[in-house]
N, C-alpha and C positions, 0 to 999 in steps of 0.2 A: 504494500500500500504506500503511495505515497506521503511523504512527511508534508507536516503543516507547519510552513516558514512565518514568523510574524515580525514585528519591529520588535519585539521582546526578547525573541532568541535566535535573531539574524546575527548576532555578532559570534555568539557562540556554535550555531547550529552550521552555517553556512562561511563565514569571514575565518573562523579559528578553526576549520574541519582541514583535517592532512587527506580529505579524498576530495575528486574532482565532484564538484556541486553544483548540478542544473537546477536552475530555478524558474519556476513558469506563473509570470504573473498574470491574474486572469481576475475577473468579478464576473460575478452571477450573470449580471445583465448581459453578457457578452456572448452570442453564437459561434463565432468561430472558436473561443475562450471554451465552450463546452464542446464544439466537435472533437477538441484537440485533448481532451481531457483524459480520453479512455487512453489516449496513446502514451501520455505520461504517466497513467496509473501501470501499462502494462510494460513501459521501461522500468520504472520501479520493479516491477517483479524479476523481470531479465537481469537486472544490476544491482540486485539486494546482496549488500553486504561489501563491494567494489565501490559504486558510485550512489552519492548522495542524489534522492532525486523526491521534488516538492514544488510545493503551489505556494504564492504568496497571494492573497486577497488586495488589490488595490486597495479597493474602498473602506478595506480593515485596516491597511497598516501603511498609508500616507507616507511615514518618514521614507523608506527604504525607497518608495516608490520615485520621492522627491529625488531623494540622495544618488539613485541610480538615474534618473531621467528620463522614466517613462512615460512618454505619450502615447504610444498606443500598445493594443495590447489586443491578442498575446504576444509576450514578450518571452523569450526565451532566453536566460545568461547562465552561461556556464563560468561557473569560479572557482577558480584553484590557486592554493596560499594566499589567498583574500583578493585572488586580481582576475576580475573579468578577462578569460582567456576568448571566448567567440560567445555570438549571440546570433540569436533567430527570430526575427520582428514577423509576425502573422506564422497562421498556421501551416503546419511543413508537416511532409508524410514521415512516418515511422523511421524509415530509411534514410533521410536526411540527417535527420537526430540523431541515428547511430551513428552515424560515418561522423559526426562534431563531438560525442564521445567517442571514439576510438581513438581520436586525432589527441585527445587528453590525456588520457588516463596509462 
């Protein structure tokens, strides 16, 4: 399952993690946000235990959203030793996403 990222334990969960960390920001209101949701639930499953993989709520948690500079969304950041290594702005097939985790980890 995937992890639930917040502004509360983004620095610990994701910024201070020794494994490569996608992060998919996404709010309820958003369609493409939920087309793309089963696919980040079912990389979590494929990379339980290797790579960190989780949702952050815009509309929950503002700071991270601000800090990183998200305007649209879904937004996809992968982070490793707290540094945005690649990103994926709109929704991307299953395939895409792996090949930007492989390139990481």
């Amino acid at each position: 399952m995937a992890l639930e990222f917040t502004d509360a334990n983004f620095q610990n969960s994701v910024l201070e993690s020794d494994k490569l960390t996608v992060v998919d920001f996404w709010a309820e209101w958003c369609g493409p946000c939920r087309a793309i949701g089963p696919v980040i639930e079912e990389l979590a499953k494929d990379y339980h235990g290797k790579v960190n993989i989780g949702k952050l709520n815009v509309d929950h948690n503002p700071d991270v959203s601000i800090k990183y500079g998200i305007t649209s969304i879904p937004a996809i950041l992968f982070i490793k030793g707290g540094t945005v290594v690649d990103k994926q702005i709109g929704a991307a097939p299953k395939a895409i996403l792996e090949k930007k985790i492989h390139a990481h980890i």
